[in-house]
N, C-alpha and C positions, 0 to 999 in steps of 0.2 A: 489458748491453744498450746498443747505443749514438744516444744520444740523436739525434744529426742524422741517422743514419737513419729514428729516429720523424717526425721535422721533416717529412720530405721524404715518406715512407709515407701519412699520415695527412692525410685529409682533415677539416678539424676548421672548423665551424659554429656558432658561440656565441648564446647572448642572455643578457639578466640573470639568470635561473633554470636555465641547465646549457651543456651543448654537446650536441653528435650529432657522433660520430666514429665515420670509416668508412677507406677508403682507395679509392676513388674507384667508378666505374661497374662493378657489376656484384658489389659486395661489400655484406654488413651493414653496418648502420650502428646503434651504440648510445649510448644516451644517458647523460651522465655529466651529474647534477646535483650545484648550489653546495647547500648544506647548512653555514650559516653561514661559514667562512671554511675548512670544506674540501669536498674534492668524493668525490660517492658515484658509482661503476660501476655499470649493469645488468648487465653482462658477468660471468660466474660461471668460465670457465677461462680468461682471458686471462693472457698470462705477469705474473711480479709480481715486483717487486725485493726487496731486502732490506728495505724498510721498509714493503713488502704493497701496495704501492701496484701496482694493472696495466698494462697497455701503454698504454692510452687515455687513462690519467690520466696517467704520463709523458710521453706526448706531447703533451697539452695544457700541460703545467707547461713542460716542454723550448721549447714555441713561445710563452714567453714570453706568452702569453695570461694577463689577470687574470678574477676569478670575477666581474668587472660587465660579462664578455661580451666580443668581440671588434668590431672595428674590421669595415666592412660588408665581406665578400670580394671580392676584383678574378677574377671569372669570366669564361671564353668561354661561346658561345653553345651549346656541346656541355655543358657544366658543367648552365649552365641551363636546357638540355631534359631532364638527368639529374634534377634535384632536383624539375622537373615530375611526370616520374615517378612520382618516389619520392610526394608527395604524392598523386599518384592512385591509387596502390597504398594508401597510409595511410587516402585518402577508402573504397575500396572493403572495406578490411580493418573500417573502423567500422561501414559498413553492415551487413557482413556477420555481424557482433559482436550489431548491434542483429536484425537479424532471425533469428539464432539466440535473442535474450535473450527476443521476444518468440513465439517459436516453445516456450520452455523452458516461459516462461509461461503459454500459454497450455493446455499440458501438467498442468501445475500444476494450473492454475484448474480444468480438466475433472476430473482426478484428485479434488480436492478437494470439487469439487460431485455427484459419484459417493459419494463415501465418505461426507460428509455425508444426502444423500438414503439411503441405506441404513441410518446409523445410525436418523436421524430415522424411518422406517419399524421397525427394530426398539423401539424410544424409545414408539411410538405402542402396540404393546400393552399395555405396562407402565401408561400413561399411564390408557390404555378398560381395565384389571381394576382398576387401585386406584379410578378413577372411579364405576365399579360396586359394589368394597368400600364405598366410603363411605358411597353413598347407600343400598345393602342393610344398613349398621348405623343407620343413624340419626347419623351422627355430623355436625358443624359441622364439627369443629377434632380434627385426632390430631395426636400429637406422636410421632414415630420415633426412633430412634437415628440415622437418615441423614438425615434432613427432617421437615419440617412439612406436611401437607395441610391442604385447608380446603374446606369448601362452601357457598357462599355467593349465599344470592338475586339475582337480577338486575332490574335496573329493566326494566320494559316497553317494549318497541322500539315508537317513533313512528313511521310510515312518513307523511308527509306527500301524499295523492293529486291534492289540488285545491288549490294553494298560493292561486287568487284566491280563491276560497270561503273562505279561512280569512282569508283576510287582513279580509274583511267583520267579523268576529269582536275587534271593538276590546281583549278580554281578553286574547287574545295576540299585539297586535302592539307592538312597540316601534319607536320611531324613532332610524334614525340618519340621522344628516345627507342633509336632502331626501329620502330613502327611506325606504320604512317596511320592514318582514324582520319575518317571522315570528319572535318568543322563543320560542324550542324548550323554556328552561329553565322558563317559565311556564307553558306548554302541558302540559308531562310531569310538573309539578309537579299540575297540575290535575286530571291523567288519572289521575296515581294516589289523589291523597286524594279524589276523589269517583266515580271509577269511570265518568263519562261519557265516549263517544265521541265524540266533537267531531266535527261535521259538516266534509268534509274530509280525514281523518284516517283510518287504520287503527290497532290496536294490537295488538301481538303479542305475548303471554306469554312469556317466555322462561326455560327451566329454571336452575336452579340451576350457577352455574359453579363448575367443579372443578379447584381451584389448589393447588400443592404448591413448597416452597425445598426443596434436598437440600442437604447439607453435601459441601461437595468434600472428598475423601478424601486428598488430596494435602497440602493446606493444612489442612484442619479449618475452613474459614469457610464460611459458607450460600453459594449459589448458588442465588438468586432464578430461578425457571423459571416455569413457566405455572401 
């Protein structure tokens, strides 16, 4: 192969992290990065010498070019409307990278919240019969070979209706700074160990909630669920 032919073939572009080598208007151009003190090809069938080295990388070595880049190029004006260009080809190629990536994505995300919503719906029978078992045995607490279920009472819902009216009620109000706010934890403390409705106030009974861990099947460790 001979080298001052590459000299003169090869349009070669440097900076401190590679080159871009092409042979002028109207051809590819690939990039050859430094990689400590030698240089890596993108190029996959470029000719190669005896020591594997390809055309590109030849002709960078051959043009006496070092891997801290090259000296700035003395171009014409037709050079410089070339390399414009190629730049707004590389601007348009990223966009179009980016709006395929979030096209893929958002593929994705649909797919996924499809297949979830479906699980989560098959999830949900399983979920209302063992909730039913439980509380048709009588049971607190079972212990499975796959998980744990549990049922377990729930504190009474506070529904707050007339927030000034309560605030009159000096038992449940605490202060914070410059303002006074209802103590919710006072209030529902109160609600339950004496059974009064506090004027203000609603309270709503609330059934026994029914919670279950599985063990993943994969790993063998619980997987905390509802």
């Amino acid at each position: 192969m001979d080298a001052s032919t590459l000299i003169t073939k090869y349009d070669i572009i440097g900076t401190p992290g590679g080159f871009i080598v092409g042979s002028g208007i109207g051809s590819d151009y690939v990039e050859v990065l430094v990689q400590g003190s030698k240089l890596a090809c993108e190029c996959f069938n470029g000719q190669m010498d005896m020591n594997g080295r390809c055309e590109h990388i030849i002709a960078i070595e051959s043009g006496s070019i070092g891997v801290d880049g090259n000296s700035i190029a003395q171009i014409d004006q037709g050079t410089a409307d070339f390399y414009l260009s190629q730049i707004s080809n590389i601007e348009a190629s990223i966009q179009q990278n980016r709006d395929s990536a979030e096209t893929q994505v958002k593929n994705i995300e649909d797919w996924l919240e499809s297949i979830v919503a479906k699980d989560e719906r098959r999830m949900s029978y399983y979920e209302a019969s063992l909730d039913a078992w439980m509380r048709s045995s009588g049971l607190k607490t079972k212990s499975l070979a796959h998980g744990v279920m549990k049922l377990r009472q729930q504190q009474p819902e506070i529904v707050i209706q007339d927030e000034l009216l309560l605030l009159s009620d000096k038992r449940f109000v605490r202060i914070v700074p410059e303002k006074e706010v209802i103590d919710k934890s006072a209030l529902r403390k109160h609600v339950v160990n004496t059974g009064e409705e506090v004027i203000g106030i609603s309270v709503k009974l609330r059934d026994a909630k029914f919670t279950y861990t599985t063990i993943c099947p994969s790993e063998n460790k619980p997987n905390d669920s509802r």
